[in-house]
Backbone and ligand atoms as CSV (ligand in chain L), in Angstrom:
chain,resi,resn,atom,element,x,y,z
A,1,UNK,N,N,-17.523,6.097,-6.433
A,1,UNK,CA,C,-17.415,6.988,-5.269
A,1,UNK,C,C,-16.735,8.297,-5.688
A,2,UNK,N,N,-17.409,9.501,-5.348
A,2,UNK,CA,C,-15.963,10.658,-5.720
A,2,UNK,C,C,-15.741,10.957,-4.908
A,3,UNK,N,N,-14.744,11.998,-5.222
A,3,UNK,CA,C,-13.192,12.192,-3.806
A,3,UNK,C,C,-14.367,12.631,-2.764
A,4,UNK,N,N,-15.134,13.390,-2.824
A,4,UNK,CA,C,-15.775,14.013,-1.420
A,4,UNK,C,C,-16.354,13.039,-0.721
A,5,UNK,N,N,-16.549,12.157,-0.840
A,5,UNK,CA,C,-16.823,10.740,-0.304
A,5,UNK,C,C,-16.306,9.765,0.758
A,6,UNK,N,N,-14.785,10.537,-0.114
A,6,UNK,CA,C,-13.499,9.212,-0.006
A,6,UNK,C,C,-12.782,9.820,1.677
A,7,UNK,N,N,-13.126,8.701,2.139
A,7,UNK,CA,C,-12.094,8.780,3.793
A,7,UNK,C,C,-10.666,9.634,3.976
A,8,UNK,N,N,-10.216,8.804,2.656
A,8,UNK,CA,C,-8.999,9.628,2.533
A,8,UNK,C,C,-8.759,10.761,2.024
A,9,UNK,N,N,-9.406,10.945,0.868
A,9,UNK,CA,C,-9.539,12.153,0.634
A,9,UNK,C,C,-9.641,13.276,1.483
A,10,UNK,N,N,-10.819,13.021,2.254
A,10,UNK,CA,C,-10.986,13.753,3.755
A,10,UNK,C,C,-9.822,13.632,4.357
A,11,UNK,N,N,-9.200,13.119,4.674
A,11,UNK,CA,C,-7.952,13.065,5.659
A,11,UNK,C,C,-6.784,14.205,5.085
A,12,UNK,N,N,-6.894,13.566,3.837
A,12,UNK,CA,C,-5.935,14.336,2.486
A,12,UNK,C,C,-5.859,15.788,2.697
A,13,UNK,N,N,-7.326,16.339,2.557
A,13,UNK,CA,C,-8.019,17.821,2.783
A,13,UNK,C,C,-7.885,18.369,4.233
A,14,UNK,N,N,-7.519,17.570,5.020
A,14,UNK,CA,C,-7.437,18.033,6.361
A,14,UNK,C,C,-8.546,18.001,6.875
A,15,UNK,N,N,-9.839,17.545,6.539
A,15,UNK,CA,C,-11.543,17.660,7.198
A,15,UNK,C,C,-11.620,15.956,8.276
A,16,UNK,N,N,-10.516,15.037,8.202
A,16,UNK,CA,C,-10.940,14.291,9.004
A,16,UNK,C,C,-9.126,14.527,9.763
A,17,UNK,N,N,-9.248,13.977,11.010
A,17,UNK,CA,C,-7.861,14.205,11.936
A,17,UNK,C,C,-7.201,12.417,11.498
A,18,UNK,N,N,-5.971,13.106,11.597
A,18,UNK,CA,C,-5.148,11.546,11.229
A,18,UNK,C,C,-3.790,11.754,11.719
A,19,UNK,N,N,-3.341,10.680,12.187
A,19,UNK,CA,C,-1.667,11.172,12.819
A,19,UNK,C,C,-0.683,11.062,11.979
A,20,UNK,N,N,-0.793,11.994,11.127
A,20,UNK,CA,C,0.226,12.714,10.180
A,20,UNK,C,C,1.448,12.269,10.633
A,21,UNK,N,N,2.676,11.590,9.250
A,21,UNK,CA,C,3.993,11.127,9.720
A,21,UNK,C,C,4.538,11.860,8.660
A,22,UNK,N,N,4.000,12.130,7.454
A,22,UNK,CA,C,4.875,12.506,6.744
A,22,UNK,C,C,3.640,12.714,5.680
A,23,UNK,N,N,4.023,14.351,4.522
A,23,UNK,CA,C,3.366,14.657,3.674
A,23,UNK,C,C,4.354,15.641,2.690
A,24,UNK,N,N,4.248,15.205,1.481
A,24,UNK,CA,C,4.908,15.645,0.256
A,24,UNK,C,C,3.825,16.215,-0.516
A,25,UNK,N,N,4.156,16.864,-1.940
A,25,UNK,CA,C,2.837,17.290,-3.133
A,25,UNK,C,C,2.851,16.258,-3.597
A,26,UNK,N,N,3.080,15.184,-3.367
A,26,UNK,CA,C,1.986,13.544,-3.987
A,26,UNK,C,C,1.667,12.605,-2.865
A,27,UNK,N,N,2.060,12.671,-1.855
A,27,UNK,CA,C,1.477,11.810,-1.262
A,27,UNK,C,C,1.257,12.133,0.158
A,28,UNK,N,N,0.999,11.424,1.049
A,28,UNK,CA,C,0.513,11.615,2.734
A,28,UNK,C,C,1.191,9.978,3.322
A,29,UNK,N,N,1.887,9.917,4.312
A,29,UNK,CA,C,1.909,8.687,5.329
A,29,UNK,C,C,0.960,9.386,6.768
A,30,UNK,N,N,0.191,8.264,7.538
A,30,UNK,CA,C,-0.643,8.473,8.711
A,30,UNK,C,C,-0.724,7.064,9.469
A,31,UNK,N,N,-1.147,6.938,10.686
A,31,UNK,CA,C,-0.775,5.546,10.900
A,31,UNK,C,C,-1.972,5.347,11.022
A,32,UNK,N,N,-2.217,4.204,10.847
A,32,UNK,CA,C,-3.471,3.642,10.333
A,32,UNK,C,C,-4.136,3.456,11.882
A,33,UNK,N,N,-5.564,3.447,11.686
A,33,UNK,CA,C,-6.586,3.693,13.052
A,33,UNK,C,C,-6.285,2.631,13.576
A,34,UNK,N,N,-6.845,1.239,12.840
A,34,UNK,CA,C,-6.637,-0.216,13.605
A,34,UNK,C,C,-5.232,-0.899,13.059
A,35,UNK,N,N,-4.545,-0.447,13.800
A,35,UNK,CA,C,-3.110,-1.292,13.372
A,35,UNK,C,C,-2.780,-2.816,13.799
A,36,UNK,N,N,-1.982,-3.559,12.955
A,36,UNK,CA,C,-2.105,-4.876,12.812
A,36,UNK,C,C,-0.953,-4.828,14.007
A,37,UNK,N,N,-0.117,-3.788,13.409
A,37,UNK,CA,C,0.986,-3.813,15.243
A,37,UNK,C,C,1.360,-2.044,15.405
A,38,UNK,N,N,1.734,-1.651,16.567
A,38,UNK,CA,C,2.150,-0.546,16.877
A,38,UNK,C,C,3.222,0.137,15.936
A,39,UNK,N,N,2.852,1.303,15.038
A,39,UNK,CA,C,3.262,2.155,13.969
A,39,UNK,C,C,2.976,1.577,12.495
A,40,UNK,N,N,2.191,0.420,12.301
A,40,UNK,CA,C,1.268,0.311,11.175
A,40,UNK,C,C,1.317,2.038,10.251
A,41,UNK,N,N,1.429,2.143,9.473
A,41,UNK,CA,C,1.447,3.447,8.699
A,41,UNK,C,C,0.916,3.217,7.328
A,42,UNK,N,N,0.100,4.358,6.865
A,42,UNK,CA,C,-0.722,3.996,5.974
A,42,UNK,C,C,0.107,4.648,4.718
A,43,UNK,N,N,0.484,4.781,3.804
A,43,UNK,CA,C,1.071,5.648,2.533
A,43,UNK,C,C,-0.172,6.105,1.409
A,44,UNK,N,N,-0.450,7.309,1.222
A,44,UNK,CA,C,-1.730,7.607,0.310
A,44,UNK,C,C,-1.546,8.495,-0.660
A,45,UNK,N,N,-2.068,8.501,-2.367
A,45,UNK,CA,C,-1.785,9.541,-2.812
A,45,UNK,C,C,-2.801,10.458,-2.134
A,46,UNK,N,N,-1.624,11.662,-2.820
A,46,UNK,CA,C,-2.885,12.747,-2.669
A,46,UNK,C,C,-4.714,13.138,-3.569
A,47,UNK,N,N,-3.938,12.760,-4.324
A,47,UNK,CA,C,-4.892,12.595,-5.319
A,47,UNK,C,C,-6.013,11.364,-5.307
A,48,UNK,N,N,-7.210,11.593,-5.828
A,48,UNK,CA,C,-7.807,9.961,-5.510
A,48,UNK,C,C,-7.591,9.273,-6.993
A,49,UNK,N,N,-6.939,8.134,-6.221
A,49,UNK,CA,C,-7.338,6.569,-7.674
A,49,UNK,C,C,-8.015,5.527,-6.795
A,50,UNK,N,N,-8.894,4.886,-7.422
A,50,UNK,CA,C,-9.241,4.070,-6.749
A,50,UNK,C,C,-8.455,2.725,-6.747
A,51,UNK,N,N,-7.994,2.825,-7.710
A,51,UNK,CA,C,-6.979,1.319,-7.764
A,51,UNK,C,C,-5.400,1.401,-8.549
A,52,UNK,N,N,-4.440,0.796,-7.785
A,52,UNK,CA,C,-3.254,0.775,-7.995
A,52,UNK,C,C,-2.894,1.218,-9.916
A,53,UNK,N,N,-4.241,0.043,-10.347
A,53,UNK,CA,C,-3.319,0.038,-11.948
A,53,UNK,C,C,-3.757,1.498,-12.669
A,54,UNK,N,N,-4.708,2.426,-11.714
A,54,UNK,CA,C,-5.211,3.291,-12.680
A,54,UNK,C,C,-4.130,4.363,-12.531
A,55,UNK,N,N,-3.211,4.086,-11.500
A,55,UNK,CA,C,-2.212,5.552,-11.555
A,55,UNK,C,C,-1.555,5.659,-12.505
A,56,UNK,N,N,-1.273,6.662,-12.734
A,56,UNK,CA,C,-0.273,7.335,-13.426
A,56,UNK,C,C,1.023,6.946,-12.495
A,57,UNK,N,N,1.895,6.779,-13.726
A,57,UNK,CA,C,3.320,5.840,-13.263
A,57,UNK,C,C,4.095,7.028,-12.826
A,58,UNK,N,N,4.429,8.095,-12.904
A,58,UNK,CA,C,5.142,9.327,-11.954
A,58,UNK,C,C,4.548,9.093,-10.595
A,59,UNK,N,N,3.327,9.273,-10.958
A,59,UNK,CA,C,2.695,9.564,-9.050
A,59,UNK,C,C,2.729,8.127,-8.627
A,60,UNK,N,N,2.633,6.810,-8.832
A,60,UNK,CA,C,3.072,5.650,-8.415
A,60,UNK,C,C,4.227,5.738,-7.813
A,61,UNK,N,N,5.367,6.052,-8.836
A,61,UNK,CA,C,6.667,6.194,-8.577
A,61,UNK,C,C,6.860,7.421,-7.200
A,62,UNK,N,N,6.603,8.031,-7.943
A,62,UNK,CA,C,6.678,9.297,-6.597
A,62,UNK,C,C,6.198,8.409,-5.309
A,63,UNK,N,N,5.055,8.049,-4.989
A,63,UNK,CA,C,4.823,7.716,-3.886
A,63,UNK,C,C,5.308,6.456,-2.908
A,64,UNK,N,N,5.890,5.607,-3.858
A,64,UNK,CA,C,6.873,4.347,-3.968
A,64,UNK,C,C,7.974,4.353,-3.097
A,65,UNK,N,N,8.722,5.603,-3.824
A,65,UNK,CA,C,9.947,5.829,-3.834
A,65,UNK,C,C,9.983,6.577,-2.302
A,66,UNK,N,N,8.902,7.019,-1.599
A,66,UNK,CA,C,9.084,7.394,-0.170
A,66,UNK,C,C,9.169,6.103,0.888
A,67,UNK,N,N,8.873,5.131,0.480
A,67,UNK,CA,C,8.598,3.827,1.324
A,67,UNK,C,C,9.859,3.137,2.017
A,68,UNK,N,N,11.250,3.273,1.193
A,68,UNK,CA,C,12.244,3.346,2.047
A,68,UNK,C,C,12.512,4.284,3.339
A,69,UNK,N,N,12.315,5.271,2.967
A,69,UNK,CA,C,12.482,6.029,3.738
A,69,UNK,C,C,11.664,6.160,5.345
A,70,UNK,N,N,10.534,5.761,5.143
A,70,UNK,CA,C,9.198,5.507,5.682
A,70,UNK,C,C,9.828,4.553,6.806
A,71,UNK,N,N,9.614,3.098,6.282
A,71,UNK,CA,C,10.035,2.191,6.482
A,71,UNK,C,C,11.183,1.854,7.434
A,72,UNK,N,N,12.091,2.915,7.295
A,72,UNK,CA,C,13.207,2.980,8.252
A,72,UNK,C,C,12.775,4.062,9.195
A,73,UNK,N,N,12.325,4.850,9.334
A,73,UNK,CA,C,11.679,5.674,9.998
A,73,UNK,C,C,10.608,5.042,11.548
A,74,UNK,N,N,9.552,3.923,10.585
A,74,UNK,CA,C,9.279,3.361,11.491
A,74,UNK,C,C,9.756,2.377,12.433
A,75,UNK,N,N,10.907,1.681,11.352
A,75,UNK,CA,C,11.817,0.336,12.080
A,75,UNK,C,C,12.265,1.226,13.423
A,76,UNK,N,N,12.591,2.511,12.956
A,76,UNK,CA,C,13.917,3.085,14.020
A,76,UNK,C,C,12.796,3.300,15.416
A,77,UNK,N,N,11.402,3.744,15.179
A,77,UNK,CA,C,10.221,4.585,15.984
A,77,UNK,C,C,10.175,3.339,16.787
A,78,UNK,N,N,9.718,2.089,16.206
A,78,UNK,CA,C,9.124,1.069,17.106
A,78,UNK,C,C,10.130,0.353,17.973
A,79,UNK,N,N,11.154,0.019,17.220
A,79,UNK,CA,C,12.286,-0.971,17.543
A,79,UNK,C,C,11.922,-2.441,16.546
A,80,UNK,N,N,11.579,-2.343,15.529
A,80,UNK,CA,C,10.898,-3.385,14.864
A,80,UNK,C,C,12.435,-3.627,14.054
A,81,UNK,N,N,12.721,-5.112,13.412
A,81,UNK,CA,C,13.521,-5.474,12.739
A,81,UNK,C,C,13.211,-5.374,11.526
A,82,UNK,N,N,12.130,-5.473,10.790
A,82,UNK,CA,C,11.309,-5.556,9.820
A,82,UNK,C,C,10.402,-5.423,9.276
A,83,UNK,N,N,9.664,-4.877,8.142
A,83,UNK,CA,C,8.291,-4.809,7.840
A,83,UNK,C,C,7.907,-4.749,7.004
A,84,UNK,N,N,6.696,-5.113,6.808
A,84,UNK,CA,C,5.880,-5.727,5.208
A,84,UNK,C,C,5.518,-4.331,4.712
A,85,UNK,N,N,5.204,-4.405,3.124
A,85,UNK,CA,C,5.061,-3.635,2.199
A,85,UNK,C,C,3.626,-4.235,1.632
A,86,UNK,N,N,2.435,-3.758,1.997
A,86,UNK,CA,C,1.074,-4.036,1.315
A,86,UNK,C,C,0.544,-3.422,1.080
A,87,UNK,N,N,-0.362,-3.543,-0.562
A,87,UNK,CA,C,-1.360,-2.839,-1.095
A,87,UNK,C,C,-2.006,-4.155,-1.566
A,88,UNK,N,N,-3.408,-3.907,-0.846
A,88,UNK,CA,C,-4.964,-4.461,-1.186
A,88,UNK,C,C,-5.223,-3.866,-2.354
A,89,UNK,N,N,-4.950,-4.510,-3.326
A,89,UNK,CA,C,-5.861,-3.506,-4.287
A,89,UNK,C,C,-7.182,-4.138,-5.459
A,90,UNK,N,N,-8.269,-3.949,-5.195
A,90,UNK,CA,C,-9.518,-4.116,-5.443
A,90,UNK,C,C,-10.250,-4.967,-4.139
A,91,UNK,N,N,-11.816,-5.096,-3.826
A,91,UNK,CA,C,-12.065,-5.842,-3.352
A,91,UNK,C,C,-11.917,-6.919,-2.769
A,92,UNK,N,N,-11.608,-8.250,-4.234
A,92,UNK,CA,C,-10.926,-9.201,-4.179
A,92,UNK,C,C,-9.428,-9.852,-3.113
A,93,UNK,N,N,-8.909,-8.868,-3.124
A,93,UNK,CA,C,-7.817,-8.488,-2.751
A,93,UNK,C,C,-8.001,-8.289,-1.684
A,94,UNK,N,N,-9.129,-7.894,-0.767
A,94,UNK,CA,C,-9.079,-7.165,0.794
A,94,UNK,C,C,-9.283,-5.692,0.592
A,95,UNK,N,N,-9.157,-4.934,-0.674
A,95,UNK,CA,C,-9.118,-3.855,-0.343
A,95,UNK,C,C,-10.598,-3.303,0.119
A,96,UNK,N,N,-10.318,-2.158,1.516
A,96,UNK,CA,C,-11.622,-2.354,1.647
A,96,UNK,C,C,-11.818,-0.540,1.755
A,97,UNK,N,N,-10.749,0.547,1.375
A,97,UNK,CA,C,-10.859,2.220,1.431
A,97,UNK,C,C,-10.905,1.920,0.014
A,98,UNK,N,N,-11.388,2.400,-1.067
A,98,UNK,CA,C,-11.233,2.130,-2.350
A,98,UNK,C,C,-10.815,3.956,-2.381
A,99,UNK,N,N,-9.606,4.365,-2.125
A,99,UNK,CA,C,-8.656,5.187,-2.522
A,99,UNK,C,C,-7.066,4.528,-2.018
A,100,UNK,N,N,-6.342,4.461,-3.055
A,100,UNK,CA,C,-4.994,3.331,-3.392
A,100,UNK,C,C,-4.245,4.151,-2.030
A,101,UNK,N,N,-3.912,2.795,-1.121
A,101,UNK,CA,C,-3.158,2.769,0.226
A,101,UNK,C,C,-2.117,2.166,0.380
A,102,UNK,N,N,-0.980,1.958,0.711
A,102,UNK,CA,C,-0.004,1.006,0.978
A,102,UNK,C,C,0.760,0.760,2.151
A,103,UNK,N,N,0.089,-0.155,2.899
A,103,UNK,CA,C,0.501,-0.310,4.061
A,103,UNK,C,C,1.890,-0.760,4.803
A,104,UNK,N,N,2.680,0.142,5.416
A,104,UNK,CA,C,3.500,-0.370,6.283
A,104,UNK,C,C,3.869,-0.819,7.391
A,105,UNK,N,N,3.590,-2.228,7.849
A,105,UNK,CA,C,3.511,-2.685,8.695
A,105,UNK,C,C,4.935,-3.416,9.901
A,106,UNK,N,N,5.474,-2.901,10.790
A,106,UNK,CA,C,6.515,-2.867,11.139
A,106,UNK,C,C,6.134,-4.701,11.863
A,107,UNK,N,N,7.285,-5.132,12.251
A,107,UNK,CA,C,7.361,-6.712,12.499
A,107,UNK,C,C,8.443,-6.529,13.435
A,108,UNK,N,N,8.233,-7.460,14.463
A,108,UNK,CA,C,9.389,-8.247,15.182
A,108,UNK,C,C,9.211,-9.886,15.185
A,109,UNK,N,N,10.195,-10.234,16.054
A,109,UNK,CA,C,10.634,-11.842,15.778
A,109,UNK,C,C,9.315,-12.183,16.640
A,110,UNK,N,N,8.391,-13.090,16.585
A,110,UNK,CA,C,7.852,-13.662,17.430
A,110,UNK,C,C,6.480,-12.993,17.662
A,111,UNK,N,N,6.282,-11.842,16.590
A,111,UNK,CA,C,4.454,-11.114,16.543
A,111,UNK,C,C,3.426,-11.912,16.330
A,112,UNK,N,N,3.859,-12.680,16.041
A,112,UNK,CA,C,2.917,-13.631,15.666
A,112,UNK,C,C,1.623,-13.559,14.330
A,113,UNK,N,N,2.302,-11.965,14.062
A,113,UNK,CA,C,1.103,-11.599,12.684
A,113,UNK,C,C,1.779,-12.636,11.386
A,114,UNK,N,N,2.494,-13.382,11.089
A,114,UNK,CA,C,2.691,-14.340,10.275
A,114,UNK,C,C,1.895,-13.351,8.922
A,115,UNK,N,N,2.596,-14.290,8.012
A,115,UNK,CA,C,2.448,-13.850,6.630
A,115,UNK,C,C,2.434,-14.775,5.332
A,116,UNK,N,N,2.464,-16.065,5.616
A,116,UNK,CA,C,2.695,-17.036,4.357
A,116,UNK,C,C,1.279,-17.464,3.675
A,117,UNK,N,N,1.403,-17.703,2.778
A,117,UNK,CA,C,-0.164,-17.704,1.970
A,117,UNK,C,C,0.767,-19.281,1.173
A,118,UNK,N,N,-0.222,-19.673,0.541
A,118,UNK,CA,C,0.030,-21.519,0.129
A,118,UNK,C,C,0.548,-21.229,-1.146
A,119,UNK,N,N,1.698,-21.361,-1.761
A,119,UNK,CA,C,1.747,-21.824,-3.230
A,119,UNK,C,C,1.564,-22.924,-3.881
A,120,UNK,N,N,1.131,-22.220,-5.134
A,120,UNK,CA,C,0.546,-23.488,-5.871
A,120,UNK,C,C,1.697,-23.619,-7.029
A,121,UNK,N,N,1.613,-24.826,-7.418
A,121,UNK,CA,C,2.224,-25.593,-9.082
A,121,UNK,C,C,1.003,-24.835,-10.103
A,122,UNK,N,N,2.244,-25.135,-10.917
A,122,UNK,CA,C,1.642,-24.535,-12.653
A,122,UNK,C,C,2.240,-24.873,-13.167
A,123,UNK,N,N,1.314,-25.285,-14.683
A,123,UNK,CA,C,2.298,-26.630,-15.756
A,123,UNK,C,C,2.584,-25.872,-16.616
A,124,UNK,N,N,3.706,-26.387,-17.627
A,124,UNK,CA,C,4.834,-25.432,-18.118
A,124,UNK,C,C,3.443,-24.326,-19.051
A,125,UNK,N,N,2.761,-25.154,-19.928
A,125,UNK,CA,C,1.756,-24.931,-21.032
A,125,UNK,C,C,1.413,-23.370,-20.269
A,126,UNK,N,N,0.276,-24.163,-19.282
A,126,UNK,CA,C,0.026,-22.290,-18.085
A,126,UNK,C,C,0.767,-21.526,-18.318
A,127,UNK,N,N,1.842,-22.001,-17.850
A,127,UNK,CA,C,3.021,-20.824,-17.334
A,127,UNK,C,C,3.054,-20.138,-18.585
A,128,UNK,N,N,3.373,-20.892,-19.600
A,128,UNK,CA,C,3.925,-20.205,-20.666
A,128,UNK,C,C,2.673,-19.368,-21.140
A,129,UNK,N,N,1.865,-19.874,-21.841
A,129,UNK,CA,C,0.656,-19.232,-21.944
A,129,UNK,C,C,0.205,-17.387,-21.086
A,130,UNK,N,N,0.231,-17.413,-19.396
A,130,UNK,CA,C,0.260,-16.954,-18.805
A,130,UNK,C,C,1.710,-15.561,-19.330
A,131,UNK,N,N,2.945,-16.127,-19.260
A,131,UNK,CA,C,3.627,-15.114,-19.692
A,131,UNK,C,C,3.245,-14.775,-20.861
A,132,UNK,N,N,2.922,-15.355,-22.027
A,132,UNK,CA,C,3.072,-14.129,-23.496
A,132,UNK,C,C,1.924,-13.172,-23.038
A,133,UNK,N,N,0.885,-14.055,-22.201
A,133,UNK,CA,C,-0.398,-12.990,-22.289
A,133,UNK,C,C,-0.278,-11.789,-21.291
A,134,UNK,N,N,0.651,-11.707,-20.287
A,134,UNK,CA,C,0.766,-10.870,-19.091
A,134,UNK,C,C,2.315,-10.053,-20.280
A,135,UNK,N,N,2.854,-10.287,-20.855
A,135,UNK,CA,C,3.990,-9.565,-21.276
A,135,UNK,C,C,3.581,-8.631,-22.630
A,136,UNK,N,N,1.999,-9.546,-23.410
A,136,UNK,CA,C,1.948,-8.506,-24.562
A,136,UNK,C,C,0.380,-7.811,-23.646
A,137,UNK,N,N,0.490,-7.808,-23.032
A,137,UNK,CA,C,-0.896,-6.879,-22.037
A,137,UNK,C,C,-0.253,-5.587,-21.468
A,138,UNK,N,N,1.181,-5.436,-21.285
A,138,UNK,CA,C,2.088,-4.458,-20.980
A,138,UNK,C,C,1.990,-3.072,-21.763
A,139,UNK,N,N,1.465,-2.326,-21.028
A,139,UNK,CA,C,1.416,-0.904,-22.516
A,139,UNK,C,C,2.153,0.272,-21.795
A,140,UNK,N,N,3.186,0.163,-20.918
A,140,UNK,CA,C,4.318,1.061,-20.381
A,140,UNK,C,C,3.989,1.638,-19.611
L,1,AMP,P1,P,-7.490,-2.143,3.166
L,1,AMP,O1,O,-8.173,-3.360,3.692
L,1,AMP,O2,O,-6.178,-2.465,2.481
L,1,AMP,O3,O,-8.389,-1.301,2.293
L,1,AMP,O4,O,-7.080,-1.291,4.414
L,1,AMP,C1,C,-7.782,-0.166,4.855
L,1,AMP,C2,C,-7.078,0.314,6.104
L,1,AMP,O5,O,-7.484,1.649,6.362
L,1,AMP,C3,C,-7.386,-0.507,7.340
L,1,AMP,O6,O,-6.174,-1.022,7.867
L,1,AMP,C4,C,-8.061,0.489,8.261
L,1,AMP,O7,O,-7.726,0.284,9.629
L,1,AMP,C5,C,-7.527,1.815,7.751
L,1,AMP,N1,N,-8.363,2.971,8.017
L,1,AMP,C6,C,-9.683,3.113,7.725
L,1,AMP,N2,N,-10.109,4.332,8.092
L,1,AMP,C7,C,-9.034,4.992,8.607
L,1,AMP,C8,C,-8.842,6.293,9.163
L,1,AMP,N3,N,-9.838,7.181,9.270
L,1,AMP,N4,N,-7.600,6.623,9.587
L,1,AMP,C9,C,-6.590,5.735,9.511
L,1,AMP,N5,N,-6.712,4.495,8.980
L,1,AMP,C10,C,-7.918,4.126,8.550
């Protein structure tokens, strides 16, 4: 897909309308169209990647590092106690804007949007296996 394509991008450029919460030179927050609860907020670079691992670790960081801030922003907007930190990223995953999003989703006691997914066991061999190969796959 290239950027002229991309939803966000458009949003990014100012050619589609979005309810702007906050915009820096790396990134954009907007609250997302179909929200899972009231002040759902979307976090976007400016730039297009299509997927989390292809950023560049400044503009990751850069855009990261606004999510506290965000985050309390919305707790304070809604009256929410709490809220999740998500990025879909690929298909697999749910992602379904393929320009890298990270959703903030504000929570109270009793929303009923629940969040637990099943864990599984893994035998030591896996595990271990699993770490050398995820630790020498690391290239900074
Ligand atoms: P994901 O499944 O992680 O890719 O999430 C995509 C999110 O983008 C969904 O929550 C959509 O509701 C949201 N979304 C799609 N189009 C727009 C738009 N034009 N403005 C705001 N949010 C959007």
């Amino acid at each position: 897909m290239s950027a002229g394509d991309c939803i966000f991008c458009r949003i990014v450029a100012g050619e589609i309308p979005a309810r702007k919460v906050f915009e820096d030179a790396v990134c954009m927050a907007f609250l997302d169209v179909a929200p899972l609860a009231p002040g759902h907020c979307l976090v976007v670079p400016k730039g297009h990647f299509g997927s989390f691992d292809q950023m560049p670790a400044d503009i990751a960081g850069a855009m990261l590092s606004r999510l506290p801030m965000l985050g309390k922003a919305v707790q304070s907007a809604t009256g929410s106690t709490g809220f999740n930190v998500l990025l879909n990223n690929g298909k697999v995953a749910g992602q379904e804007v393929m320009h890298v999003h990270v959703h903030v989703i504000p929570r109270k006691e009793g929303d009923g949007l629940g969040y637990r997914w099943h864990p599984q066991s893994l035998d030591d061999a896996t595990a271990d296996s699993l770490r050398s190969r995820i630790a020498d796959g690391l290239d900074g």
